[in-house]
Structures are given as C-alpha cells and as structure tokens.
C-alpha positions, 0 to 999 in steps of 0.5 A: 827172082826164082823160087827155090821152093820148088822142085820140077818133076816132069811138067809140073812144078811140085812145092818142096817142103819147108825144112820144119815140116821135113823135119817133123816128119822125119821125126815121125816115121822114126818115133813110129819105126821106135815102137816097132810092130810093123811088117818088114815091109811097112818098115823098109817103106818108112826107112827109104822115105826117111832118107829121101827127108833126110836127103831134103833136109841136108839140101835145104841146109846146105843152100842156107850155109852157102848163103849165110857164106856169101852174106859174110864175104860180102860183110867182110868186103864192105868192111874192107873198103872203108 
C-alpha cells in the first residue's frame, strides 16, 4: 500500500506534515503576525506560508472525509445485504 504522507518534489520524496503539526504551526505564524512589529516583508512571508499550511491542512481533511464517506457506503451496504 502507498504512503499518503508523502509528497514527491523533483526526485526526492519529501514527508508531508501530519495535520497536527500543520495546524500548530498555522497557529503560530498567526499569533506572531497578532503581535505585529514585523517588517512588511517578514509579514507577507508569514502570510504566504500560512496559506500554503492552510492549503495542506484542507487537503488532508478532505482525503479523510472521502474516506469516512467510503467507510459509510460500505456500512451502508453491508448492511443491505443481510
């Protein structure tokens, strides 16, 4: 079986980071952008690597919906059949 936690960048597969770690560090480049005192360009930094977590973050939820849906249809047809 595959592993869905990697991500392929040239030749090398690269880990993926887990949700939880997205997600904290998410919360930290917000917190640190909150305090404010940053360069604009320090700032817009944070800003675009925010989005890239965020953008990792709905991907891993969505392939964890698609599978709770696959789980229920198959639930659902197991189910069915008795």
């Amino acid at each position: 079986m595959a592993d869905t936690n990697k991500k392929k960048t040239g030749k090398d597969a690269v880990p993926e980071k887990s949700l939880e770690q997205s997600m904290q560090e998410l919360a930290d480049i917000v917190a640190r952008m909150e305090k404010g005192g940053m360069p604009l360009e320090e700032t817009f930094g944070l800003y675009k690597e925010g989005m890239d977590l965020l953008k990792q973050c709905r991907s891993a939820i969505d392939r964890v919906e698609k599978e709770l849906e696959i789980l229920e249809d198959s639930g659902e047809d197991d189910e069915d059949g008795e």
